[in-house]
VMD Tcl script that draws the C-alpha trace (Angstrom):
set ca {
  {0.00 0.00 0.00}
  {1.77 3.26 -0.98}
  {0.81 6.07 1.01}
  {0.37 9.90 0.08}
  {1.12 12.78 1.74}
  {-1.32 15.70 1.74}
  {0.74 17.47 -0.88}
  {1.06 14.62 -2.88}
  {-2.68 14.39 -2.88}
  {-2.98 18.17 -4.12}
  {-0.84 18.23 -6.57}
  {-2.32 14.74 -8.03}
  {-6.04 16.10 -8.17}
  {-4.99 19.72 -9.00}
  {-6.25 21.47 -6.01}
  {-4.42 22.92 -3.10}
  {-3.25 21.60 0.02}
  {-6.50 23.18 2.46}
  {-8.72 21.77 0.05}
  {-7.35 17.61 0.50}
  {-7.55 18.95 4.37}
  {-11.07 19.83 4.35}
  {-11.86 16.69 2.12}
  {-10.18 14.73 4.92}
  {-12.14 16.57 7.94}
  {-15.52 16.12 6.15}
  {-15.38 12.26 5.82}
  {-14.97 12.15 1.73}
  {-11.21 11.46 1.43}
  {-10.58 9.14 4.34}
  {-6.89 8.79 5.86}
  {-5.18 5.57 5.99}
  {-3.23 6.75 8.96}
  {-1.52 9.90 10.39}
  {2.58 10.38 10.41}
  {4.58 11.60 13.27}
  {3.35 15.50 12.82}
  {-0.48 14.25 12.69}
  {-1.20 15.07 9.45}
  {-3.20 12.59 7.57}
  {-1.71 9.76 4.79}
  {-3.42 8.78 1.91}
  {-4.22 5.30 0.84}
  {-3.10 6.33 -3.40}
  {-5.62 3.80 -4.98}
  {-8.28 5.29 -2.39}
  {-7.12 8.49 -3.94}
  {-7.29 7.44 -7.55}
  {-10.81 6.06 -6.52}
  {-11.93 9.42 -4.98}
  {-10.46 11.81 -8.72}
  {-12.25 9.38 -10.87}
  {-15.77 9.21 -8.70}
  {-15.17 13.13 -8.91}
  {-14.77 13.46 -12.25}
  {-17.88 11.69 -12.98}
  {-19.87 13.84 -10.40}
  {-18.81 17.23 -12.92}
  {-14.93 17.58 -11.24}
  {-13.42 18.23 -8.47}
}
mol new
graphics top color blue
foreach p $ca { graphics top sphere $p radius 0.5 }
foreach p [lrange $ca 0 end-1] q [lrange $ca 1 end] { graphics top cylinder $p $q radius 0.2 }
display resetview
């Protein structure tokens, strides 16, 4: 399981850093776990999921 940092996950689905943040807060990108800072890691296939559900919903 390769694991994404929160800029990672920005910079993949072309959006800033807040905006993975608040997607992570509100339940709709869920972390896979936290690293030693507490900020959140990303599952990347849970990520790939979450652009193409997106995209088919009108975009991000």
């Amino acid at each position: 399981m390769a694991l994404m940092t929160v800029e990672q996950v920005a910079e993949f689905l072309g959006v800033q850093a807040i905006r993975v943040e608040r997607l992570a807060r509100e339940n709709l990108l869920v972390p896979a776990e936290k690293d030693t800072a507490g900020k959140p890691l990303f599952n990347a296939d849970d990520v790939k999921r979450y652009k193409t559900l997106a995209e088919r919903l009108g975009g991000l």
